[in-house]
C-alpha positions in Angstrom: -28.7 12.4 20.9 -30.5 9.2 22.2 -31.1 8.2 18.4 -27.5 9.0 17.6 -26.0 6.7 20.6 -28.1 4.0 19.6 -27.0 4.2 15.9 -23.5 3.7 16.9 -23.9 1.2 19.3 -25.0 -0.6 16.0 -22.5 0.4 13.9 -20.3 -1.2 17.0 -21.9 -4.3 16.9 -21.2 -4.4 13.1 -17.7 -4.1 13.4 -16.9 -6.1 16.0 -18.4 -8.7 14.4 -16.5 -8.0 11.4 -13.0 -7.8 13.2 -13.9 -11.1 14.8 -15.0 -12.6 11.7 -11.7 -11.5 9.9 -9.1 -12.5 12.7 -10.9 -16.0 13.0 -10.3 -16.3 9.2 -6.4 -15.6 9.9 -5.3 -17.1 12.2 -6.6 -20.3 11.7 -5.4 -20.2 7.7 -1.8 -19.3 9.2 0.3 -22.8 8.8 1.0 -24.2 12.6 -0.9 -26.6 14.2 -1.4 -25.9 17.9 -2.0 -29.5 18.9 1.3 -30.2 18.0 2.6 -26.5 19.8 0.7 -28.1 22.9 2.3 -31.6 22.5 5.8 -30.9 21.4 7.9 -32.7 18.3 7.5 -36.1 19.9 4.1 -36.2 20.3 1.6 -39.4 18.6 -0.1 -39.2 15.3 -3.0 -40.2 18.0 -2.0 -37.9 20.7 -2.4 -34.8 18.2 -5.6 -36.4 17.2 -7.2 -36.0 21.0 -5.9 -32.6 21.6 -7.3 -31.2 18.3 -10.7 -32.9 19.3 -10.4 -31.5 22.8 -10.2 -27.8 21.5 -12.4 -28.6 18.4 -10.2 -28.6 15.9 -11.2 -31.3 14.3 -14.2 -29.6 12.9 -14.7 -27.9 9.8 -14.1 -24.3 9.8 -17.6 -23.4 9.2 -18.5 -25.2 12.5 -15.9 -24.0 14.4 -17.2 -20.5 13.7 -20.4 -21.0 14.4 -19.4 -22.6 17.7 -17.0 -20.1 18.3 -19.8 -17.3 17.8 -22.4 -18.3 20.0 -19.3 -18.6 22.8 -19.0 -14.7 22.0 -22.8 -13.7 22.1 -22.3 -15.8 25.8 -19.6 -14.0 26.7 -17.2 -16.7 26.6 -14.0 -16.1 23.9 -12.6 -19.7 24.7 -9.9 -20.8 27.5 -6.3 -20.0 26.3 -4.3 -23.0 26.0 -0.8 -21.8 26.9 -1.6 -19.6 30.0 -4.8 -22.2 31.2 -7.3 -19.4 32.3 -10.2 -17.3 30.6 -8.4 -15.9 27.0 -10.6 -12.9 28.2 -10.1 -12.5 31.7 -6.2 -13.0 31.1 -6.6 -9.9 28.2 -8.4 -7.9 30.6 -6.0 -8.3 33.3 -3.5 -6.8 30.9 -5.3 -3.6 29.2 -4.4 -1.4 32.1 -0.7 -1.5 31.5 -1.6 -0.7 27.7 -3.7 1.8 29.0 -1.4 3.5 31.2 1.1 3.3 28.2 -1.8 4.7 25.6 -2.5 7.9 28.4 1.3 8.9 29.1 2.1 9.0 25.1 -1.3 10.8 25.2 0.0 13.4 27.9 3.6 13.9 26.1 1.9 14.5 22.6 -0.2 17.6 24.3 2.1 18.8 26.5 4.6 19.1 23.7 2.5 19.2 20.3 0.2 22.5 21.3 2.9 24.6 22.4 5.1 24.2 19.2 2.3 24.6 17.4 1.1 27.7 18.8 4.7 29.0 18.8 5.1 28.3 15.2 1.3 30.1 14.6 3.0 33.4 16.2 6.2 33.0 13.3 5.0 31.3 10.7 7.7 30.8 7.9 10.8 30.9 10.3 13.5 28.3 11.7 10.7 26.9 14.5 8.3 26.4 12.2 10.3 24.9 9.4 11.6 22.4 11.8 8.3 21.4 13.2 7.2 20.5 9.6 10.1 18.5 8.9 10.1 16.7 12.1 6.7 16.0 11.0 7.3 14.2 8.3 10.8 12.6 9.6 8.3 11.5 13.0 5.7 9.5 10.5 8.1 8.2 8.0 10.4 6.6 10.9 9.2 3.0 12.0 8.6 2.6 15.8 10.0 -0.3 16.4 13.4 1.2 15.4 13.1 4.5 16.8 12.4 2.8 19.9 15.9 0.6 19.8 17.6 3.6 19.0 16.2 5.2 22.4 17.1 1.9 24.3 20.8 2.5 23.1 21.1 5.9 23.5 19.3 6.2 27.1 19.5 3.5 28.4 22.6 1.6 27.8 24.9 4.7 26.5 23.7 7.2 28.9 22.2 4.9 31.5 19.6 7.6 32.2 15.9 5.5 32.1 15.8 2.0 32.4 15.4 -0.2 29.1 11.9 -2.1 29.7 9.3 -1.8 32.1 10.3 -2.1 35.6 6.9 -0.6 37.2 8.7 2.7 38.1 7.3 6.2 36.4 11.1 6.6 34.6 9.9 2.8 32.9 7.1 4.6 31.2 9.1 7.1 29.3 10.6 5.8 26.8 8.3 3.3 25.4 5.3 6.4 25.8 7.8 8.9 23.9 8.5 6.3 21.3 4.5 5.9 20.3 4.1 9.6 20.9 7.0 10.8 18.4 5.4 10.4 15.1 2.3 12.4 16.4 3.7 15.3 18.1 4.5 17.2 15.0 1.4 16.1 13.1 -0.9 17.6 16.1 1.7 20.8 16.1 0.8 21.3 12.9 -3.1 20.8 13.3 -2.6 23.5 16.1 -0.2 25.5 14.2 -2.7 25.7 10.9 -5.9 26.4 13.4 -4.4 29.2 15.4 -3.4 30.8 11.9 -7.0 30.6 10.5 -8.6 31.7 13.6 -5.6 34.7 14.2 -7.3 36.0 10.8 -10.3 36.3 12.1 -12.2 39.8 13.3 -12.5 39.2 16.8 -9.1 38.7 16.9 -7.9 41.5 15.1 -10.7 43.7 17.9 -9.0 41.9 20.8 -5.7 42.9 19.4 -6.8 46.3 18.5 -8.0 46.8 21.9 -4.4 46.1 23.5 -5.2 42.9 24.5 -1.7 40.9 24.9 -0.5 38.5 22.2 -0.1 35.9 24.5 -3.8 36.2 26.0 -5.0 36.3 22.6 -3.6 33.1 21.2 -3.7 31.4 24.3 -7.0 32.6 25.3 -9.1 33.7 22.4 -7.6 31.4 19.9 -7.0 28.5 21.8 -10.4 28.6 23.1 -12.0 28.2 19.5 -9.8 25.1 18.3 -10.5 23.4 21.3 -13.1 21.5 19.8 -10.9 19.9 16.5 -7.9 19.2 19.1 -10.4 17.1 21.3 -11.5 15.4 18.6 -8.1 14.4 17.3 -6.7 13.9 20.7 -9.5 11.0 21.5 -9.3 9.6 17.9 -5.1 9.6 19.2 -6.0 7.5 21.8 -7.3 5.0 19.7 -4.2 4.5 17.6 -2.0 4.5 20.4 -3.9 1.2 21.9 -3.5 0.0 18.7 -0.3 1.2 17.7 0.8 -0.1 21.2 1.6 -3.6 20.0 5.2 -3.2 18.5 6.3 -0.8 21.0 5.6 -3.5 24.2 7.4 -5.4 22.2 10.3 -3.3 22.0 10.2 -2.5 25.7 8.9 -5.6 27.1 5.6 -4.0 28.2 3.4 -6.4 29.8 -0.1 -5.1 27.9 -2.5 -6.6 25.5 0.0 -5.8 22.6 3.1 -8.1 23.7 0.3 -10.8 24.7 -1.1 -10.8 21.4 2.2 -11.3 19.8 2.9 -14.1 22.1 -0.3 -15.9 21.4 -0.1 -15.6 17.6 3.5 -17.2 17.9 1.8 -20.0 20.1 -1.2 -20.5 18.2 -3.3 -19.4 21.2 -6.2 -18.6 19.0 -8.7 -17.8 21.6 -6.1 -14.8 23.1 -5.3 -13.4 20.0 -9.6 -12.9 19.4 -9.7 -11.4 22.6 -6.9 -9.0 22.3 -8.3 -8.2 19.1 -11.9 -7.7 20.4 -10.8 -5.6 23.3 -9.1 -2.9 20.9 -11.3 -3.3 18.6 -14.5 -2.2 21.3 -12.1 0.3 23.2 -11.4 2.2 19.4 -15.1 2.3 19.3 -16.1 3.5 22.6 -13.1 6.3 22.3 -14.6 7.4 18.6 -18.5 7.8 20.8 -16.8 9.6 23.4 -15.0 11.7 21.1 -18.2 12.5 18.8 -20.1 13.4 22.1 -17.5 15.9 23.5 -17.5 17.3 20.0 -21.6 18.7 20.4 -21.2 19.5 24.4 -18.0 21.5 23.2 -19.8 23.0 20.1 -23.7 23.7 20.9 -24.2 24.9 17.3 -23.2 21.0 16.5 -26.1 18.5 16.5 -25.9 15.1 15.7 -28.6 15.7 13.0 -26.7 18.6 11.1 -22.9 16.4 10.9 
């Protein structure tokens, strides 16, 4: 296990180096000049001069990358120009409202995905289970940034039942987590739903049934049990897109997390947040995929990392 740790700890390293790499290439090739965001229209020919050497942007992109580099291996991802602290320190300050948001669309996915999909495992074929799949595919194909209007309008300023953006109370959470937990709800009924049927056709299943055993012990119990270990694994992976997939719905709903300050600092030109948003998903995805892969062989003892 200690050989399989370290291997992805590598792979890490390789990939946020890449995801640096790649959003130091883009933003800085986007047109916008932030000496002049800084400055404002009326600002000197010379005045944008001294800003851009103050920030070192006067030096070719090749240096600036290199400079910008050895700030990461110090630990140091620049000062943000717009908010005046740490560009770090200020993304940091904001992951555990995305966090919170990322864990409550988490907890609406399972408390609503596994039990349609083990209702639709005990009557495959009928009404439930045919409008899981659709709501499936309806769930994925609608954008989030539009469900989540819709949801504003309809609860919020029709019914006046949750409040429209985040206003620290456990009703602001709702809407925005239901939003990035929609589209997945169906998919992980239907991972639940497929399980349960392969593992219902099984022979202990059939003995258990034999025996008397309850249907409701037997596919909450015995089948549940056994696609415990797939549904962890999803569920973590989950967690991962919804910190990524976070960044349109704080939009939405005014969610003060990493996504909304990203957008903000791309629109400002605050290139040092937008690398440190980027690097903090980027190294939470990857610590949530370790996690994952390590409950997978505690969950599964036949499972080493040497036989996957």
């Amino acid at each position: 296990m200690g050989v399989f740790v370290a291997k992805r700890l590598a792979q890490a390293v390789v990939v946020a180096w890449g995801a640096l790499t790649l959003v130091f290439i883009i933003v800085r090739v986007v047109p916008g000049d932030p000496a002049k965001l800084i400055l404002g229209p009326d600002a000197s020919a010379d005045q944008v001069k001294n800003v851009r050497a103050d920030f070192g942007l006067d030096h070719s992109l090749g240096q600036q990358y290199l400079e910008h580099l050895g700030g990461v291996l110090r630990g140091d991802l620049g000062d943000s120009w717009r908010l005046g602290g740490s560009a770090l320190g200020d993304t940091l300050a904001r992951f555990p409202a995305t966090l919170t948001l990322s864990l409550a669309a988490l907890v609406l996915t399972v408390l609503l995905g596994f039990p349609l999909g083990m209702l639709c495992a005990r009557r495959p074929g009928k009404v439930l289970d045919l409008l899981v799949s659709t709501g499936s595919l309806v769930g994925q194909a609608v954008p989030s940034f539009w469900l989540g209007i819709v949801l504003i309008l309809l609860f919020a300023r029709e019914l006046g039942w949750l409040p429209a953006t985040a206003d620290g109370s456990f009703a602001g959470v709702l809407l925005p987590a239901f939003t990035l937990a929609l589209p997945f709800i169906g998919w992980l009924a239907r991972l639940v739903r497929n399980g349960a049927l392969e593992e219902g056709a099984k022979d202990y299943v059939r003995t258990a049934r034999a025996k008397g055993v309850p249907e409701g012990l037997v596919q909450y119990v015995h089948v549940g049990r056994n696609i415990a270990v797939p549904v962890v694994t999803v569920l973590g992976l989950l967690m991962g897109n919804f910190i990524a997939n976070a960044v349109i719905i704080e939009v939405v709903f005014s969610w003060p997390g990493i996504g909304s300050l990203m957008v903000d600092a791309i629109t400002n030109r605050d290139y040092a947040v937008v690398e440190a948003a980027v690097l903090t998903m980027t190294l939470s995805y990857i610590v949530l995929n370790l996690l994952v892969d390590v409950v997978y062989f505690a969950l599964d003892p036949r499972l080493t990392p040497e036989t996957t």
